[in-house]
Steps between C-alpha positions, in 0.01 A plus 500: 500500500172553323481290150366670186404355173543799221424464122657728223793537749741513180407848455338836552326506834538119576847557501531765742282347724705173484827706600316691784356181664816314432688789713272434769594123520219374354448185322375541147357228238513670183253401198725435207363393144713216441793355656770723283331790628448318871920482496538847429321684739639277764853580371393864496354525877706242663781765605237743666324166651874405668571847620152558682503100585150449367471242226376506127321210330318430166199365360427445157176570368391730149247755580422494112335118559296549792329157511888351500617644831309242680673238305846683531482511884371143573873396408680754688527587864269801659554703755358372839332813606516816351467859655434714143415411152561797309410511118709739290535287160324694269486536085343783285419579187324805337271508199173656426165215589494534112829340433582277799454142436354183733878413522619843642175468732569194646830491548477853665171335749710136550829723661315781630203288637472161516837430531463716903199328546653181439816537710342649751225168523806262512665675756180613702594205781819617543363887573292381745769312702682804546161746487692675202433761285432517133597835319429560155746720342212696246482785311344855482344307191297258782286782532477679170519444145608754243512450109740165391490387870239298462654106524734598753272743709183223498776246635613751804120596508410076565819471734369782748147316471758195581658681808143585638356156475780324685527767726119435634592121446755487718515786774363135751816371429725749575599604183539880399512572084609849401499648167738761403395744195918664356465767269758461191785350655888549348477124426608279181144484417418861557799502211285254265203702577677834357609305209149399458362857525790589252631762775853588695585300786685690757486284844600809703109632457310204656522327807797279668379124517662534844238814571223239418664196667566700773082548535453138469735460782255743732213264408703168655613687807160595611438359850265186516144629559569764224433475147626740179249408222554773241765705417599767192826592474591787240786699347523872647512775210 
């Protein structure tokens, strides 16, 4: 039973992934926003968790206050050891560099950003226990930037520069980070996004988050001694 600690797991890719590891008895920790949130994604994954005999638990921490989380988790248990901290919390919000505010900006850089760093710093002992792995769940905008992407492609742009850092940082302790680039995803914030763009969403032309989660999935079953550091994954048609 490997243990996995997945934000954004109430949605989108995170949840997919959460139900695939969960069918493979896996024990999960899932980030949760506050404890009203924290009780309903356990209430929502506990059946799958009982049926595979793996385990979900919670940990309360808002990706939106980044210097908080290390407050919020010194008065709650942590897992022991971990064997993958996967990131796929994520906000967006489009607007020309001409309109977009300091607010939009950093509260697009504190969950898109900092708020990774930050997790991943507090839980960086517990990685190297287990020699885990660290997957970012990016974007095709991590690695370019088209007109009213700007806030949310320079925050994928920093958390690749993230992923490369630690990557160099840590390879003597055992620790493998991945970064996975999904092309537009049938997701609820793929939905938002269209809204944004004032365009039709129709789910059925973009990617499953299972296609995607599935992907992340091939990055964590690597064997040891091999190491899956960038990924694109895009619609066909």
């Amino acid at each position: 039973m490997a243990t996995h600690l997945i934000t954004g797991a109430g949605s989108g890719i995170g949840a997919a992934l959460t139900r695939a590891l969960l069918e493979r008895g896996d024990e999960l920790w899932l980030l949760a926003r506050d404890a009203g949130r924290a009780r309903q994604l356990a209430q929502e994954f506990a059946p799958a968790a009982e049926a595979a005999g793996g385990g979900v638990r919670t940990l309360v921490g808002d990706l939106a206050e980044p210097e908080r989380l290390s407050w919020a988790f010194g008065h709650q248990e942590l897992p022991g050891e971990l064997d993958s901290l996967v990131h796929s919390a994520g906000v967006c919000d489009l607007g020309d560099v001409g309109e977009l505010t300091p607010r939009v900006w950093q509260a697009t850089l504190a969950a898109n950003l900092v708020a990774p760093a930050e997790l991943t710093r507090l839980l960086l002992p517990q990685l190297r226990l287990a020699r885990g792995h660290v997957v970012f769940v990016n974007s095709g905008a991590g690695l370019r930037a088209h007109p009213q992407w700007s806030a949310y492609a320079a925050s994928k742009h920093g958390l690749k520069a993230l992923a490369d850092a630690l990557r160099g940082e840590e390879s003597g302790n055992g620790v493998r980070v991945s970064s996975v680039y999904p092309g537009r995803t049938a997701t609820p914030m793929q939905e938002k996004v269209h809204r944004q763009e004032g365009k039709a969403y129709r789910a059925e032309e973009w990617m499953s988050p299972e296609s995607v989660a599935r992907t992340v999935l091939t990055a964590l079953d690597l064997p040891r001694g091999t190491e899956l550091t960038d990924l694109s994954v895009r619609p066909t048609g």
